[in-house]
C-alpha positions as CSV (number, residue, x, y, z in Angstrom):
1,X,102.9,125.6,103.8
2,X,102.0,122.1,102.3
3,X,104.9,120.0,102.2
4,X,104.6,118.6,98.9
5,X,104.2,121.9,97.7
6,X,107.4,123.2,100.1
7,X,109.4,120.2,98.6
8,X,107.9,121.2,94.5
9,X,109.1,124.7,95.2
10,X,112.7,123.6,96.2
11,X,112.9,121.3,92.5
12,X,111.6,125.0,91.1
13,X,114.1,126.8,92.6
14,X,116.8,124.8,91.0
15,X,115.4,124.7,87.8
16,X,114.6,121.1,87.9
17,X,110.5,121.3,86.9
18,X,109.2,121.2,83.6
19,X,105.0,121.9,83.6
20,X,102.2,120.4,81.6
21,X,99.4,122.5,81.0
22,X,95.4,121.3,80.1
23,X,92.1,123.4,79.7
24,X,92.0,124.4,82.8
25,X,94.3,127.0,83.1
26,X,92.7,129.3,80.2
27,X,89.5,129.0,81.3
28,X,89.2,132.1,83.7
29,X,90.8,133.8,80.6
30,X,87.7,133.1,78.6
31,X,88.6,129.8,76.5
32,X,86.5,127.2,76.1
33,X,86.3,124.0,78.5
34,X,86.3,120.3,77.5
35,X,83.1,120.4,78.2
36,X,82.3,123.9,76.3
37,X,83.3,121.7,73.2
38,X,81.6,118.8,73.4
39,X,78.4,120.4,74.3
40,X,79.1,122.5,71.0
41,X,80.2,119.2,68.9
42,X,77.0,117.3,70.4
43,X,74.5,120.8,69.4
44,X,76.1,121.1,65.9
45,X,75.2,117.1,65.2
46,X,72.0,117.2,66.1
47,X,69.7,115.5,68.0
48,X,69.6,112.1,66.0
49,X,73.8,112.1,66.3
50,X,73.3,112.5,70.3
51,X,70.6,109.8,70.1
52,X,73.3,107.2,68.6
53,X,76.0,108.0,71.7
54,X,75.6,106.2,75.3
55,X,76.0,108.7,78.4
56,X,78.8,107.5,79.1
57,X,80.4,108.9,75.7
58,X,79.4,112.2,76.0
59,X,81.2,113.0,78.8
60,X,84.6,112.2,76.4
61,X,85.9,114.7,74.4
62,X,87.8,112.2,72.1
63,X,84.5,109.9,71.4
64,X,82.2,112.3,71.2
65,X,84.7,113.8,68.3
66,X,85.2,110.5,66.6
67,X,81.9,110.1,66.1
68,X,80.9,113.3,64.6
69,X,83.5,112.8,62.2
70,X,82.5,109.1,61.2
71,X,78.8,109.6,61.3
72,X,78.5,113.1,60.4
73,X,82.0,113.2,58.2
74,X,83.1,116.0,59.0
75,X,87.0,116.8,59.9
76,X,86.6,119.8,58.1
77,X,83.3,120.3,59.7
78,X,85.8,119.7,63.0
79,X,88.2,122.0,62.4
80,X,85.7,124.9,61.8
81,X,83.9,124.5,65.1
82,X,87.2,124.6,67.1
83,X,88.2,127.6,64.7
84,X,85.2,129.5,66.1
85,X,85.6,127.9,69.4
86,X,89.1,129.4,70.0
87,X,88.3,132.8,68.9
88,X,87.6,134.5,71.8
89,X,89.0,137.9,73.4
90,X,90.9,137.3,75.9
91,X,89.4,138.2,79.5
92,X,92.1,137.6,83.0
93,X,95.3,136.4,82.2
94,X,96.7,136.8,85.5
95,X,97.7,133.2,85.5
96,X,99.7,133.3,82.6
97,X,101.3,136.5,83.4
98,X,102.6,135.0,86.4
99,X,103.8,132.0,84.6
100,X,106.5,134.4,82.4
101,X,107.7,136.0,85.8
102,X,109.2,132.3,86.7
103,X,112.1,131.9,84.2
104,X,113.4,128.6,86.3
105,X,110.7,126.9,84.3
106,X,112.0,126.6,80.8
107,X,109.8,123.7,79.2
108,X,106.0,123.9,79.4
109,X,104.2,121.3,77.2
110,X,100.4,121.6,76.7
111,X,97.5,120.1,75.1
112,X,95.8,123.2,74.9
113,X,94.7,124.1,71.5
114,X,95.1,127.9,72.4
115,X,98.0,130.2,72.3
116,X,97.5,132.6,75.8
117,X,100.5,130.9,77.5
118,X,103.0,132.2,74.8
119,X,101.0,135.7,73.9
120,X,101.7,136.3,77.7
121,X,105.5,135.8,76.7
122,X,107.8,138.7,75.3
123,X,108.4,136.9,71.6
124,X,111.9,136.9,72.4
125,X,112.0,135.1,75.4
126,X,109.8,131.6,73.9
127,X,109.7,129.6,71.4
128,X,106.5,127.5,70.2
129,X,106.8,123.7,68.7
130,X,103.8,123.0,67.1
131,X,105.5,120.2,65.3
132,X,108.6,117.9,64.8
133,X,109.9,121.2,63.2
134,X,110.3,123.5,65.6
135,X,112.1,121.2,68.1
136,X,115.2,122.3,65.7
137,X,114.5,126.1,66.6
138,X,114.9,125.5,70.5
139,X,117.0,127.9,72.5
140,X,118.2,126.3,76.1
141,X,118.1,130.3,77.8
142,X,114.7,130.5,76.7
143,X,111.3,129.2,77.2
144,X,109.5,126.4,75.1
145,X,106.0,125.9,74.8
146,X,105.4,122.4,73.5
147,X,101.9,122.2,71.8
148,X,101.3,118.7,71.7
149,X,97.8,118.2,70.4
150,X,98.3,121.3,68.2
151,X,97.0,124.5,68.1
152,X,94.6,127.2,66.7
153,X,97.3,128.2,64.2
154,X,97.7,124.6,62.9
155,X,94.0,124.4,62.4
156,X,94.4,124.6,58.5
157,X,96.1,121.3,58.5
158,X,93.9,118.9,60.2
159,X,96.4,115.9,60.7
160,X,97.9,118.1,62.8
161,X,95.2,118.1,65.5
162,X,94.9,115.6,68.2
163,X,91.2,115.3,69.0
164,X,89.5,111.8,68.3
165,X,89.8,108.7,69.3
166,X,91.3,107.7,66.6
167,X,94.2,110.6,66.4
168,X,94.8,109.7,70.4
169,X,95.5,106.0,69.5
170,X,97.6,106.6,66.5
171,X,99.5,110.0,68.3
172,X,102.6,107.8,69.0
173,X,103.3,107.0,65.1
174,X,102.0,110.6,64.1
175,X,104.9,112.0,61.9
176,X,103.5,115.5,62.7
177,X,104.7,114.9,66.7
178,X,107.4,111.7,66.8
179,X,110.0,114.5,67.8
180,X,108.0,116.2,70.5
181,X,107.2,112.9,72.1
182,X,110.6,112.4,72.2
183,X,111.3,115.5,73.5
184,X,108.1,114.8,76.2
185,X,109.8,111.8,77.7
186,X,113.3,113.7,78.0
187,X,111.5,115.8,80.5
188,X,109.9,113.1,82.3
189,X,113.3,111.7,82.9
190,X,115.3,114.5,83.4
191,X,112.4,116.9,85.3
192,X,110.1,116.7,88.0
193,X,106.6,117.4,86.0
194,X,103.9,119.3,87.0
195,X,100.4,119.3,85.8
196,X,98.3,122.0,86.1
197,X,95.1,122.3,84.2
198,X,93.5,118.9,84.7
199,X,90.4,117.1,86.0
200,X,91.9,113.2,85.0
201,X,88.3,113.5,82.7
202,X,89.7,115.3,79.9
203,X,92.3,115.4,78.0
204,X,93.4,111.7,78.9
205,X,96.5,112.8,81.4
206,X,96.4,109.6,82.6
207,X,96.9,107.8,79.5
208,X,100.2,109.6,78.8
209,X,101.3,109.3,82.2
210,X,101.0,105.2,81.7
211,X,102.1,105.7,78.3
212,X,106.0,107.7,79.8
213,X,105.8,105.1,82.4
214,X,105.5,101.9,80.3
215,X,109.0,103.6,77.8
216,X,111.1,104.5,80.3
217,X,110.1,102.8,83.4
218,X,111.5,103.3,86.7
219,X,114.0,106.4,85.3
220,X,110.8,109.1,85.7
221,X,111.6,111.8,88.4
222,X,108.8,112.8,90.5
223,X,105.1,114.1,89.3
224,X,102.9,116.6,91.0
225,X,99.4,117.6,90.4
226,X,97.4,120.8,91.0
227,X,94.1,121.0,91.3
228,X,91.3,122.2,93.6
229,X,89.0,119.4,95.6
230,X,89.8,115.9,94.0
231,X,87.6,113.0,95.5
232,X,89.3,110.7,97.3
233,X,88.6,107.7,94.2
234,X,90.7,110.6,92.0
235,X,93.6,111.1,94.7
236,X,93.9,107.2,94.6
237,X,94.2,107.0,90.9
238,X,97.3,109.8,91.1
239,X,98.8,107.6,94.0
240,X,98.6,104.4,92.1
241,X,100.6,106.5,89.1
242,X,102.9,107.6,91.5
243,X,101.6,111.3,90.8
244,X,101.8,113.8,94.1
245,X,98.3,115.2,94.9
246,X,98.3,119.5,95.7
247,X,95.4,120.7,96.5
248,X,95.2,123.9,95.3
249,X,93.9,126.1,92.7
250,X,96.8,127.1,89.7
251,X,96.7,130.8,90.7
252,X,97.5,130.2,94.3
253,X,100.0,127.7,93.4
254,X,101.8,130.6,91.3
255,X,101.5,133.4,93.4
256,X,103.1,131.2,96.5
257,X,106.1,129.8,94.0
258,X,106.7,133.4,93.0
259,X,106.6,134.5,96.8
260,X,109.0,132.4,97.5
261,X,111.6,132.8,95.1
262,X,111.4,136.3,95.8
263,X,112.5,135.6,98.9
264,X,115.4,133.4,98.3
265,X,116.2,134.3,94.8
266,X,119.9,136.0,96.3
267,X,120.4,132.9,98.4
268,X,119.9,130.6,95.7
269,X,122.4,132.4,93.0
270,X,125.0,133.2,95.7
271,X,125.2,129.1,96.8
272,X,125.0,128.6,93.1
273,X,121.6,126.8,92.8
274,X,120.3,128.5,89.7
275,X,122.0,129.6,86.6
276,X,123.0,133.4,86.3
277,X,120.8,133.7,83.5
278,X,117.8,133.1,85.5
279,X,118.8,135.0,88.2
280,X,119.2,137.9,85.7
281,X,115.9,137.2,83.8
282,X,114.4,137.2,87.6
283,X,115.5,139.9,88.9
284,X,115.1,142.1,86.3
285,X,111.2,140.7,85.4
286,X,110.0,141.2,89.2
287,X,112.3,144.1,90.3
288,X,113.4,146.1,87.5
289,X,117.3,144.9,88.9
290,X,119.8,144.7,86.9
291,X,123.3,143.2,88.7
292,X,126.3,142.3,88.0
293,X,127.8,139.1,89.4
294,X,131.6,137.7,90.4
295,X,132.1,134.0,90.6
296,X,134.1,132.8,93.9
297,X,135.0,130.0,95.0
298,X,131.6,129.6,97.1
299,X,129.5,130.4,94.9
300,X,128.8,133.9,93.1
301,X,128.7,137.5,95.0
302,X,126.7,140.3,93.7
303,X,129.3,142.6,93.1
304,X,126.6,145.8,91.8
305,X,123.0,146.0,91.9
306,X,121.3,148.8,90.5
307,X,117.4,149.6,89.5
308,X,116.9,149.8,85.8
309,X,116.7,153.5,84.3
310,X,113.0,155.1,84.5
311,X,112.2,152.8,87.2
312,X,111.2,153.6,90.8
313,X,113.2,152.2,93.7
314,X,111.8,150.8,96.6
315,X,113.8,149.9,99.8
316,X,112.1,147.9,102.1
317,X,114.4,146.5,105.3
318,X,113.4,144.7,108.1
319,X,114.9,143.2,111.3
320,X,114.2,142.3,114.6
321,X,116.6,144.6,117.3
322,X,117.2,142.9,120.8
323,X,115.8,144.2,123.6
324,X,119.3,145.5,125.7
325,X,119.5,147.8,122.3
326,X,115.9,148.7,121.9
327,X,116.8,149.8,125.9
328,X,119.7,152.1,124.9
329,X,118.0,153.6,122.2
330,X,115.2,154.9,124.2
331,X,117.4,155.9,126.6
332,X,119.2,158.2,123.8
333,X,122.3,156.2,124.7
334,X,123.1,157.2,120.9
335,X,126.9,155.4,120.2
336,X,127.7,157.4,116.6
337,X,126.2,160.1,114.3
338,X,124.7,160.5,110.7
339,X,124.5,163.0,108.0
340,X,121.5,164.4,106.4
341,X,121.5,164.1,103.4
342,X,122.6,167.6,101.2
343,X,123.4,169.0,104.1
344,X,126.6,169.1,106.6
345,X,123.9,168.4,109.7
346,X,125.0,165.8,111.8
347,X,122.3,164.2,113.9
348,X,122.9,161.6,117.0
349,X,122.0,157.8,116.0
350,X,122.9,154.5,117.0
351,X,124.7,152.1,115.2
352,X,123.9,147.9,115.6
353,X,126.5,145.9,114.1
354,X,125.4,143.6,111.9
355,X,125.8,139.9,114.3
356,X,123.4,141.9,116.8
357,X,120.9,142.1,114.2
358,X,118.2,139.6,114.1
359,X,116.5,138.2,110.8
360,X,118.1,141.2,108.9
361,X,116.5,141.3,105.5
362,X,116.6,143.9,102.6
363,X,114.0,143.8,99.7
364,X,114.6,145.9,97.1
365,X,111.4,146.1,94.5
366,X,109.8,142.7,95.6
367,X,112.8,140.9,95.7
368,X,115.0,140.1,99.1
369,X,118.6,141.1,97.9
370,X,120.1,140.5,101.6
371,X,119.4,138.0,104.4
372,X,121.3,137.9,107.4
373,X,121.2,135.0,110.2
374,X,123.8,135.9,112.7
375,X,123.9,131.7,113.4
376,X,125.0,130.8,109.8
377,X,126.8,133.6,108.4
């Protein structure tokens, strides 16, 4: 594994990430691009309105929007073309789907006018601030999606919208967002931020990222990026930010988090290195587990662990068995006896205690319950 993405997954683990989400992450799902919009911006002006723009501004989203509304005045006119933009049927959502079965990530903020992230979430497990608002209505057990440029159900109110040029460079003094900015450079100080959904072209990442640095200076925790096949002029503008390059696509990102907090989900609740909440919310989203916990004075021990009602159960154990054992066994050198079940038929078998056993694990539904290392337990 990639060790910036080994060292991300640790900060994940412990509940210590926060994500910021752009266009790219809804567009296998069927939204529109950055570019999808400004080729539809550019057709709906006309060809005199492209004649007036240089190359070099119609390849940004926030210029080429400015100017339709100065020269073509139409923020209405704006507000309809993203209405019928946005309204699309879903297609794969597998990425956002796999988002809500990580509950260690409890802030996602996004620029994404869409609402797929929290339609993948049960309502009762997010809350959505659209505006200064909802930052009253947040619930620290739950998830909150931060939509910072707005969103398709804020459409009616077109202040509300970041888009142009013009809404970018006043966003800071924007009574409709003051609170969620505020809230945006909490998490920069107080989580490691990871954006996923961005190409540096759109959606002017970099500009915020300067924008955090410049307020709160040296007290930022670390940023990661994720994104397939940056040029090497790209990966030197994230370095120069102090962002951390992954190259990677979201989707594989998210399925190898998810992988591995399967896999040391127990670990991490027993040595106390996620909340129980999470560790309830986890278990119970990828296993159908629901447990019961006792604090101690190392940590936490699962005191009962039981699959929820309805739901199939699936054992799966594994362990490697030295080879003076393996040699017994085969030789029926059989050292005690077990019962079949619903029956009083005992049949030979051999019993290995436990510090013979070898990377002993025990996954129950997807996630390990039990991992034994006879050289540090």
């Amino acid at each position: 594994m990639d060790k910036d993405l080994e060292r991300l997954i640790k900060y994940i683990r412990k509940e210590e990430v926060a994500l910021f989400i752009g266009s790219g992450f809804s567009i296998k799902a069927g939204a529109p691009s950055v570019w999808d919009i400004i080729d539809a911006i550019l057709e709906e002006g006309g060809q005199s309105f492209k004649d007036d723009l240089t190359e070099s501004d119609c390849k940004q989203l926030r210029l080429v929007s400015e100017a339709f509304v100065n020269e073509c005045d139409g923020r209405n006119d704006l507000m309809t073309l993203l209405k019928n933009l946005f309204c699309f049927e879903p297609k794969d959502c597998s990425d956002q789907q796999t988002l809500t079965k990580i509950p260690h990530i409890k802030q996602i903020f996004t620029t994404n006018y869409d609402t797929l992230i929290e339609d993948a979430y049960p309502k009762s497990k997010c809350n959505v601030v659209t505006a200064n608002e909802g930052c009253a209505y947040t619930d620290a057990h739950s998830t909150t999606i931060y939509k910072v440029h707005g969103d398709i159900a804020t459409l009616n109110n077109s202040a509300s919208i970041i888009i142009t040029d013009s809404d970018y460079k006043n966003y800071f003094k924007n009574k409709h967002f003051n609170l969620i900015w505020e809230e945006l450079k909490q998490a920069f100080i107080k989580k490691h931020v990871v954006f996923i959904g961005y190409s540096l072209e759109d959606d002017n990442i970099l500009d915020i990222i300067k924008t955090v640095r410049d307020c709160i200076g040296s007290s930022m925790k670390g940023m990661f990026l994720v994104a397939p096949h940056f040029s090497e002029l790209k990966k030197n503008k994230l370095k120069a930010n102090h962002v951390t390059y992954i190259d990677a696509l979201a989707e594989e990102v998210l399925t190898t988090i998810l992988s591995s907090i399967k896999e040391n989900i127990t670990d991490d609740v027993r040595h106390n290195s996620v909340s129980k909440e999470t560790f309830d919310a986890f278990v119970e989203l990828n296993g159908n587990i629901l447990t019961t916990l006792r604090k101690t004075e190392d940590g936490n021990e699962i005191e009962k662990l039981e699959v929820k009602q309805g739901q199939k159960r699936n054992d799966t154990i594994s362990c490697t068995i030295p080879n003076e054992i393996m040699s017994e066994i085969n030789d029926s050198h059989f050292n005690d006896e077990m019962t079949v079940v619903g029956s009083s038929i005992k049949v030979p078998a051999y019993k290995i205690p436990a510090e013979k056993m070898i990377n002993f694990s025990h996954h129950l539904n997807g996630p390990k319950i039990r991992n034994y290392h006879p050289i540090h337990d």
